[in-house]
C-alpha positions as CSV (number, residue, x, y, z in Angstrom):
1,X,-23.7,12.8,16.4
2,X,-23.3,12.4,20.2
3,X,-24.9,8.5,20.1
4,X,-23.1,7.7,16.9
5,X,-19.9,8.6,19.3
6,X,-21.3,6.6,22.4
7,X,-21.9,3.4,19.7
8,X,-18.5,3.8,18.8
9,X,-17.3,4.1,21.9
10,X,-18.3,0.7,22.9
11,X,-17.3,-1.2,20.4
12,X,-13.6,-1.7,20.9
13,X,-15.0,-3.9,24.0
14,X,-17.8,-5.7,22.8
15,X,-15.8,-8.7,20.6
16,X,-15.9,-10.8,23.8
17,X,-19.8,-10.9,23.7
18,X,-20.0,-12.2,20.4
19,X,-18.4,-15.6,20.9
20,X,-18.7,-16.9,17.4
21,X,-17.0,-13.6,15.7
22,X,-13.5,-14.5,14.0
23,X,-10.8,-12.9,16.2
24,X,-10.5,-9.7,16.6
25,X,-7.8,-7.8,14.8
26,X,-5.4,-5.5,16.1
27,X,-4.7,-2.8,13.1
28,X,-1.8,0.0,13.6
29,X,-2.8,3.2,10.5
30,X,0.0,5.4,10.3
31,X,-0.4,8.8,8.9
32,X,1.9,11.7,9.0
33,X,-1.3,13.4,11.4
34,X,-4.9,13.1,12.1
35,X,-5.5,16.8,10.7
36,X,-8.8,17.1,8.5
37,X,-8.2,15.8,5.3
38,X,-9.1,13.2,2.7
39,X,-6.7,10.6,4.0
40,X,-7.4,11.2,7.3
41,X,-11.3,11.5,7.2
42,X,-11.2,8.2,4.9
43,X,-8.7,6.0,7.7
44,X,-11.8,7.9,10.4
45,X,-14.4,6.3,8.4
46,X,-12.9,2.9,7.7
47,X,-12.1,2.8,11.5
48,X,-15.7,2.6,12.4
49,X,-16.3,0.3,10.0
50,X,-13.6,-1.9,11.5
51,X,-15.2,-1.3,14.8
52,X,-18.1,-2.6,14.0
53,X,-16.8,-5.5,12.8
54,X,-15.4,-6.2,16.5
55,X,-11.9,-5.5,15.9
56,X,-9.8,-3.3,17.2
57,X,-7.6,0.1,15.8
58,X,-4.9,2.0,16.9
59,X,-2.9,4.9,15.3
60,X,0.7,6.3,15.2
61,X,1.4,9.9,13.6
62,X,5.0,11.4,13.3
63,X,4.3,15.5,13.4
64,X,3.7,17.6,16.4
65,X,0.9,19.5,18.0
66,X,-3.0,18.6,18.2
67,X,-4.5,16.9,15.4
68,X,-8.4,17.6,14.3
69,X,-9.5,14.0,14.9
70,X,-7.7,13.5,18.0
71,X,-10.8,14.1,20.2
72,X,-12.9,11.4,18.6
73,X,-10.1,9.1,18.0
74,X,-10.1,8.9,22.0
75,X,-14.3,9.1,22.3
76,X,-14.6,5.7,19.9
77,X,-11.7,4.0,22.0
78,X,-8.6,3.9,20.0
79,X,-5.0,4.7,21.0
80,X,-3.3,7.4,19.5
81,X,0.6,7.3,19.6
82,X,2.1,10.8,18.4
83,X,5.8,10.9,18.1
84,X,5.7,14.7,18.0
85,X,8.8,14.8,15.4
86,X,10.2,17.6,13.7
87,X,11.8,17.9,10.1
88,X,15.0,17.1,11.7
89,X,14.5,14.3,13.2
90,X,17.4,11.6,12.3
91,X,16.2,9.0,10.7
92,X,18.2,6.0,13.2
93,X,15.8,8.2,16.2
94,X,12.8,8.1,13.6
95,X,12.7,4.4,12.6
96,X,13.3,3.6,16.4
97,X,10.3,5.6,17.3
98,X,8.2,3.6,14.7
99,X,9.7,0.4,16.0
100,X,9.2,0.9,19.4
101,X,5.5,1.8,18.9
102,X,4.9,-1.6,16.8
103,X,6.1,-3.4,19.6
104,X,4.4,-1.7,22.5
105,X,1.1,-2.3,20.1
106,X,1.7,-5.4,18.9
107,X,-0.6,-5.1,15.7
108,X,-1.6,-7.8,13.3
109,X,-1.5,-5.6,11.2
110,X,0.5,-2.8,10.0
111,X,-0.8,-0.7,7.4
112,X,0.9,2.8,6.4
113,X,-0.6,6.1,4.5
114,X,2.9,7.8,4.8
115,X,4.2,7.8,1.2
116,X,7.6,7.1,0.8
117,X,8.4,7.4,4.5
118,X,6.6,3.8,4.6
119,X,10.1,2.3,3.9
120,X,10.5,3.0,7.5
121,X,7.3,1.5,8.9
122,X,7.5,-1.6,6.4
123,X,11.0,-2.1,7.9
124,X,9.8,-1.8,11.5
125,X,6.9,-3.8,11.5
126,X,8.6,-6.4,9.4
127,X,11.7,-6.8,12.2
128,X,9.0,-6.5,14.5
129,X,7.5,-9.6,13.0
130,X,4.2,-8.2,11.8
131,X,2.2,-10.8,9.4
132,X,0.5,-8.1,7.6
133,X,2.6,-4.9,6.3
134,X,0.3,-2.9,3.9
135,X,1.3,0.2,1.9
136,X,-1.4,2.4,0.5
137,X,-1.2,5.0,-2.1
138,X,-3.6,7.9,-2.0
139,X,-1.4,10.5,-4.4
140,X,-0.3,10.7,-7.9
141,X,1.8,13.7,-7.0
142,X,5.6,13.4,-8.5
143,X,8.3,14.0,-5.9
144,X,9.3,17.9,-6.1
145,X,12.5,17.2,-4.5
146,X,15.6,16.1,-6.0
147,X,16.3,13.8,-2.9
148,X,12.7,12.4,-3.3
149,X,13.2,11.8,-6.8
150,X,16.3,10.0,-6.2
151,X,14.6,7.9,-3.6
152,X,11.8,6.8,-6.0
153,X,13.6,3.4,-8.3
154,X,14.8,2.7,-4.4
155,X,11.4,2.6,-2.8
156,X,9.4,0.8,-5.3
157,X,12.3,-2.0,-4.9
158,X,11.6,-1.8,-1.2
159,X,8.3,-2.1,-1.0
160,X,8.6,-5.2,-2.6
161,X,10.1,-6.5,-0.3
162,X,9.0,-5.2,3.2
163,X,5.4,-4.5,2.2
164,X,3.1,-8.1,2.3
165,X,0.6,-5.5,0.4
166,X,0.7,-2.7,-2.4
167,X,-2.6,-1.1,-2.4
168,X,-3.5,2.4,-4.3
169,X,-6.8,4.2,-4.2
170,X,-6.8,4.6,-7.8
171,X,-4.6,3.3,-11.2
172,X,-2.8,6.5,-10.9
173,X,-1.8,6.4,-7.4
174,X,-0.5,2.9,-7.4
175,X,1.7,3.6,-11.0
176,X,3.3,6.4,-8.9
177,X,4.3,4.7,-5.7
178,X,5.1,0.9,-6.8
179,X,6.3,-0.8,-9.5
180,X,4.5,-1.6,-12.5
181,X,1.0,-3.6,-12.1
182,X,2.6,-4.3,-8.8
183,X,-0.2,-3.5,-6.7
184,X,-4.0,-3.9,-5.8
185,X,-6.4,-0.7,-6.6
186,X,-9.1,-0.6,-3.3
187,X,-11.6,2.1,-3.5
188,X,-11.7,4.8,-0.9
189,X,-15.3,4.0,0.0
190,X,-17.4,6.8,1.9
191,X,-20.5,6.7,4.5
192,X,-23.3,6.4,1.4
193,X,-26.2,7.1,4.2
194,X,-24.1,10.3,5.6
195,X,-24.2,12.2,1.9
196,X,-27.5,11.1,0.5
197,X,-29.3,14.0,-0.5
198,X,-31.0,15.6,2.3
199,X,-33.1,18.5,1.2
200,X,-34.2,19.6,5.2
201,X,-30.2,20.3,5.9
202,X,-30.4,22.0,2.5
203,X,-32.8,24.7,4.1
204,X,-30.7,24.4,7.1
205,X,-27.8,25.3,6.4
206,X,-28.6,28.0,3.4
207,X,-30.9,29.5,6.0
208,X,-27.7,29.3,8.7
209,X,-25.1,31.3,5.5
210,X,-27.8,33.5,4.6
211,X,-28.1,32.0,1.1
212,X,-31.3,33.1,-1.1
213,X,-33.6,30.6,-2.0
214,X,-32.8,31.8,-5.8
215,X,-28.2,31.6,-5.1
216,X,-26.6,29.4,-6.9
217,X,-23.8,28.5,-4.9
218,X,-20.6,26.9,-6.2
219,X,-19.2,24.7,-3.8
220,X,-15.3,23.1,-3.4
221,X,-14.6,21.2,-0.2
222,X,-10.7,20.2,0.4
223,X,-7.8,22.0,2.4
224,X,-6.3,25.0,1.0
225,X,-2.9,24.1,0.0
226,X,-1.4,24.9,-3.3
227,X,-2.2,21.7,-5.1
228,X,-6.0,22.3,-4.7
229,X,-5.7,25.4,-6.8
230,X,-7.8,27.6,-5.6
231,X,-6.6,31.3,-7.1
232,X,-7.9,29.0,-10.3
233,X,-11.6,29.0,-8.5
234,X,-11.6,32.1,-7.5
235,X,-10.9,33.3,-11.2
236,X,-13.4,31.4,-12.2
237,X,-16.0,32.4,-10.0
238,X,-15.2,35.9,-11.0
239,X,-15.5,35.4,-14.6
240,X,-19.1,33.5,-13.6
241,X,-20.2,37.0,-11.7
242,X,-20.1,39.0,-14.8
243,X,-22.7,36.5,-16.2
244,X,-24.6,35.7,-12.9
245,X,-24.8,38.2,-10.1
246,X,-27.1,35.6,-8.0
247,X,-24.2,33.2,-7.5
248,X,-22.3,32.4,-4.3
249,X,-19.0,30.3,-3.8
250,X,-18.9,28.3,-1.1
251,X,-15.4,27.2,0.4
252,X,-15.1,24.3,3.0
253,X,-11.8,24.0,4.3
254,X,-8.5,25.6,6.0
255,X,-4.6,25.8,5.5
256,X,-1.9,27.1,4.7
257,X,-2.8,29.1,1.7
258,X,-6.2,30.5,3.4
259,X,-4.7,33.7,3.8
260,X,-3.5,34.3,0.2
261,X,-6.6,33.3,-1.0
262,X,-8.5,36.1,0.8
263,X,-6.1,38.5,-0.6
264,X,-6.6,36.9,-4.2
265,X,-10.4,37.6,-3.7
266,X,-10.0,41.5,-3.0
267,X,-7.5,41.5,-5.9
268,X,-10.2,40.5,-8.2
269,X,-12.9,43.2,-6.6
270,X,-15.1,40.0,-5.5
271,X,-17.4,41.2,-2.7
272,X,-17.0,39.5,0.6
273,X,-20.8,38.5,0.6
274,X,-20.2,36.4,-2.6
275,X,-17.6,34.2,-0.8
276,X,-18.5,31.9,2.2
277,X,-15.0,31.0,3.9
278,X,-16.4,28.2,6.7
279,X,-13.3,27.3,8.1
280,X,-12.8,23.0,8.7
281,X,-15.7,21.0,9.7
282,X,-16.7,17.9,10.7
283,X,-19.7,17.4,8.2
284,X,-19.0,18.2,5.4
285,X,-21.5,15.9,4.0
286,X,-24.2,18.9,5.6
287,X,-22.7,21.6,3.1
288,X,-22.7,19.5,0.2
289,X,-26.8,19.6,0.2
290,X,-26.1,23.4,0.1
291,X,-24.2,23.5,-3.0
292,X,-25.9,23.6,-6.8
293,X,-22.5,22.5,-8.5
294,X,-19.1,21.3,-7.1
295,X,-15.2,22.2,-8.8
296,X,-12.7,20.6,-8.9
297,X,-9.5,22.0,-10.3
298,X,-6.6,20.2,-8.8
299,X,-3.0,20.1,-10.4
300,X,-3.0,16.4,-9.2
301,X,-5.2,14.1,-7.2
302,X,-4.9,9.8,-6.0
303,X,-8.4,9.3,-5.6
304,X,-10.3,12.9,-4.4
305,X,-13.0,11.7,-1.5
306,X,-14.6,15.0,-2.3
307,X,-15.4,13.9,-5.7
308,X,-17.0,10.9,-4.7
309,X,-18.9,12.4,-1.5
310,X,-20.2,15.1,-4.1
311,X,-21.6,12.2,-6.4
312,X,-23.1,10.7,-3.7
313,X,-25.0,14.0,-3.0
314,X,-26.0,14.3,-6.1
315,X,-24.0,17.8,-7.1
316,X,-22.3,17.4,-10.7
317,X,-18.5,18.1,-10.9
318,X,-16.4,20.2,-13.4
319,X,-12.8,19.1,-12.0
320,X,-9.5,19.2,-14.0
321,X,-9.1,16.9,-17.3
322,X,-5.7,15.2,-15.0
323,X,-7.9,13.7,-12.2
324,X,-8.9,10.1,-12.4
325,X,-11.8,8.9,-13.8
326,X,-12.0,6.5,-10.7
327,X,-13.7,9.1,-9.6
328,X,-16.8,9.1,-11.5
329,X,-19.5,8.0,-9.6
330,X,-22.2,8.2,-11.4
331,X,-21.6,10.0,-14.6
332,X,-21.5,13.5,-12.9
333,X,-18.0,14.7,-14.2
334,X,-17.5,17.1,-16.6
335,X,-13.5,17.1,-17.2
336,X,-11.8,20.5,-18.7
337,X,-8.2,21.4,-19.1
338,X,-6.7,24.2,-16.8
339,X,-5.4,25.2,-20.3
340,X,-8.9,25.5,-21.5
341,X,-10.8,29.8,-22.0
342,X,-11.9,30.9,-18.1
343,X,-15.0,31.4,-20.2
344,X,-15.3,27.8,-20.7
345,X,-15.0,26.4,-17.6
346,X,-17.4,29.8,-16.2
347,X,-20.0,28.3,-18.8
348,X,-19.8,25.0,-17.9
349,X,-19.9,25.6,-13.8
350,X,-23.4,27.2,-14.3
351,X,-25.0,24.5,-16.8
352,X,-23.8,22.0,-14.0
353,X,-26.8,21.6,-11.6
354,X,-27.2,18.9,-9.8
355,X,-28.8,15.7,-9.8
356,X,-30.8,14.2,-8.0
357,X,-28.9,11.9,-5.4
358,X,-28.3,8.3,-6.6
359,X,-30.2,6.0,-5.2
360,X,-29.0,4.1,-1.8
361,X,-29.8,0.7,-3.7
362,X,-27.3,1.2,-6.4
363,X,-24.5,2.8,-4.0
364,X,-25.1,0.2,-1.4
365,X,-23.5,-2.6,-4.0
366,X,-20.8,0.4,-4.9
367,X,-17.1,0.0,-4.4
368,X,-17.8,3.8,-3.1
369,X,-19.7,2.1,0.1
370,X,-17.6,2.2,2.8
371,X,-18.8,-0.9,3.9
372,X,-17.5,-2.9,1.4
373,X,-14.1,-0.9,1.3
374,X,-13.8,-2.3,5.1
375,X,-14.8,-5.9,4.1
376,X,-12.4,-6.1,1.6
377,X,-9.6,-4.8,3.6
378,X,-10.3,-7.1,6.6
379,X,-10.4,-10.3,3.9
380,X,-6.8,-8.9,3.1
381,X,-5.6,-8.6,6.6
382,X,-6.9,-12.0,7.5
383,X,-5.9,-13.7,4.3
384,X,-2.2,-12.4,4.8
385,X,-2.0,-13.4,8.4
386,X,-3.6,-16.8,8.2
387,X,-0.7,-17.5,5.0
């Protein structure tokens, strides 16, 4: 991990010694914070991508406190400007902010993962005379607020007009955000070589959670906020116990509903050696060979990276009937209803083994690879600015 950092690290400065490379590109992501997440963890791995191709990447986020990426951001020689803002923060002091960080940076390219609050950062880098302006949809979550829901015929007017770009990770994200068929659908691709199969870490890290060679464990990687529905996996699991008692879940993430989750286990009288609770981490790609199955039971999803990095590996998926089928990677979906028996979805979680990973070959030519997700984003940024 340490030389993957130190490669990184160099990269921002090495354009100069490769004399016939295009120009390097400047590119400003802006994200409400670097916290560990799928949007975040997919702008991280697009970065180095960028990198690599010798141009160089800053980024702005709006809340406060210290954000989970913030230490590598630094160690692979990005900026990070945070504007440390509150809820309250006025919107004239908020769009200055923005503003003022465009023009300190002056990026080629401006390219926002902020949701509706892109309005702002469309309008700033657009006054700011930024060539590129690119809005990206990663939800297909419908504004719970009366204010947002106002906002929405606004916005998808606006973007029209301040954003050069309209892109959504999947059909469903971009019909939320923008107008109708008014935008380009681009993949979240994922490091292919990172979650390919890997049967040593396997023994590793089962050997590390004191997992029996005989477990089966149930795995779910994503933060624990409401939306993820977790009470629903944790009734689940407990239903699967009464048919299995050499199962384990395994839970990869942390948030805001960690803490209600734990009590939800005791309510259902699961014991505490059935659940592994491993807080964030940086790899989850190393817990995925751990896992025999993945769920999947969000009320809504854009595009889930943990879907994808989960086909990669290899583990089949049972994941709510609502999520995209953008998701599929390689046939390893099973999609129920929340509305479908507990029994149901208990059954099908324990038929769902996994595969064996896909091969490299085939994923290497996927709109998955991360590698061509970053191609086709710099032929964007280089197409708009050369217009």
């Amino acid at each position: 991990m340490d030389s993957k950092i130190k490669k990184q690290n160099n990269l921002q400065k090495k354009s100069s010694a490769f004399p016939n490379r295009k120009k390097p590109l400047r590119i400003l992501f802006v994200n409400q914070t670097m916290n560990l997440g799928g949007i975040e963890t997919f702008l991280m791995t697009l970065t180095k991508e960028l990198l690599e191709q010798g141009n160089e990447v800053a980024f702005l986020c709006y809340k406060e406190g210290t954000y989970f990426y913030e230490k590598e951001i630094t160690k692979i020689g990005c900026k990070l400007y945070k504007l440390h803002e509150g809820k309250n923060t006025p919107h004239k002091k908020h769009f200055d902010n923005i503003r003022r960080i465009i023009r300190e940076y002056k990026p080629d390219v401006v390219h926002s993962c902020t949701y509706v609050d892109s309005i702002h950062v469309m309008l700033a880098a657009l006054l700011s005379g930024v060539k590129c302006r690119v809005t990206h949809s990663h939800t297909s979550e419908k504004p719970s607020e009366l204010k947002q829901t106002l906002k929405w015929p606004i916005a998808k007017v606006l973007f029209k007009i301040l954003a050069t770009d309209r892109i959504a990770c999947s059909k469903e994200a971009g019909k939320q955000l923008f107008a109708k068929n008014d935008y380009v659908v681009i993949k979240n691709g994922v490091d292919i070589k990172e979650f390919q199969y890997d049967p040593i870490a396997r023994k590793t890290i089962r050997s590390k959670l004191n997992i029996k060679e005989n477990e089966y464990v149930i795995g779910h990687i994503g933060r624990f906020h409401k939306v993820k529905n977790h009470t629903f996996i944790i009734d689940v699991f407990a239903k699967i116990l009464e048919k299995n008692k050499d199962c384990k879940l395994m839970l990869v993430g942390d948030g805001t509903e960690l803490n209600n989750i734990k009590l939800h286990i005791s309510k259902k009288k699961i014991p505490s050696n059935k659940v592994i609770l491993t807080g964030a981490v940086d790899n989850p790609s190393f817990y995925c060979n751990a896992m025999d199955t993945f769920i999947f039971p969000s009320f809504y999803e854009g595009l889930p990276m943990a879907l994808v990095e989960a086909g990669t590996n290899g583990l089949r998926v049972t994941a709510n009937s609502v999520i995209t089928r953008d998701a599929i990677v390689n046939n390893n979906i099973t999609f129920l209803s929340l509305d479908d028996d507990i029994d149901i979805w208990a059954n099908t979680v324990i038929a769902s083994k996994r595969n064996k990973s896909p091969k490299e070959s085939l994923l290497a030519k996927s709109e998955y690879n991360i590698k061509n997700t970053a191609r086709t984003f710099e032929k964007l940024y280089r197409r708009r600015i050369q217009k």
